[in-house]
N, C-alpha and C positions, 0 to 999 in steps of 0.2 A: 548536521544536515543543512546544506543550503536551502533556503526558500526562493521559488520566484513568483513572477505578479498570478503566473494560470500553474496549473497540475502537469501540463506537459514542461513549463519552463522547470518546475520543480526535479523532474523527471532528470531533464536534458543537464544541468548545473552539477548533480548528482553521480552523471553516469549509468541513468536507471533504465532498461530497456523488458520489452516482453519477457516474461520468465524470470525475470529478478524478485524474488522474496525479500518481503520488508517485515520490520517488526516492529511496532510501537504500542504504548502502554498512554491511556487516556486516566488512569487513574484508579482501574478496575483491576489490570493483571494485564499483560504482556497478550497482544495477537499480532495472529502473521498472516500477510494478505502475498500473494501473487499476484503481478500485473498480466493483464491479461491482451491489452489494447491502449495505445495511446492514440490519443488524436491531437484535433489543431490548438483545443484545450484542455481536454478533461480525460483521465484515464478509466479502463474500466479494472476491476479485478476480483479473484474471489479467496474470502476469508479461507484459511485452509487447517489454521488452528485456533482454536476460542480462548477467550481470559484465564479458562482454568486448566490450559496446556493441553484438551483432547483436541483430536485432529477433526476437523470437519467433513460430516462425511458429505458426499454431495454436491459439493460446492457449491453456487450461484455467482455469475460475472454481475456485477454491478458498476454504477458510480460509483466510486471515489473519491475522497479529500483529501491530501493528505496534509493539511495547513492545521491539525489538532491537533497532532501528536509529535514527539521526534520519531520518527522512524528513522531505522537500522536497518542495514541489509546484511543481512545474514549467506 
């Protein structure tokens, strides 16, 4: 994974756009987020599966980082 200085460079170095499924593991177990919105920095998205591989039901758009983990796009 490339890093850049904001969430949208991160995004843009990567290839990551709306609807791209990422996966990264913080140290817990493996989640996977969908982007939902990018902006001028920060993207929004929501978690869709949790550390212990059930799918989230419900989802919620939120902030995002994604500077903690390597995310993978799956």
């Amino acid at each position: 994974m490339k890093r850049g200085e904001t969430e949208t460079e991160t995004c843009r170095l990567n290839g990551w756009s709306v609807g791209t499924v990422l996966v990264g593991d913080e140290g817990f177990g493996p989640e996977a987020i969908v982007i939902t919105a990018i902006g001028e920095k920060s993207i929004l998205a929501k978690k869709v599966r949790d550390n212990t591989g059930c799918a989230v039901e419900n989802p919620e758009e939120s902030l995002w980082t994604l500077k903690y983990r390597d995310w993978v796009r799956v």
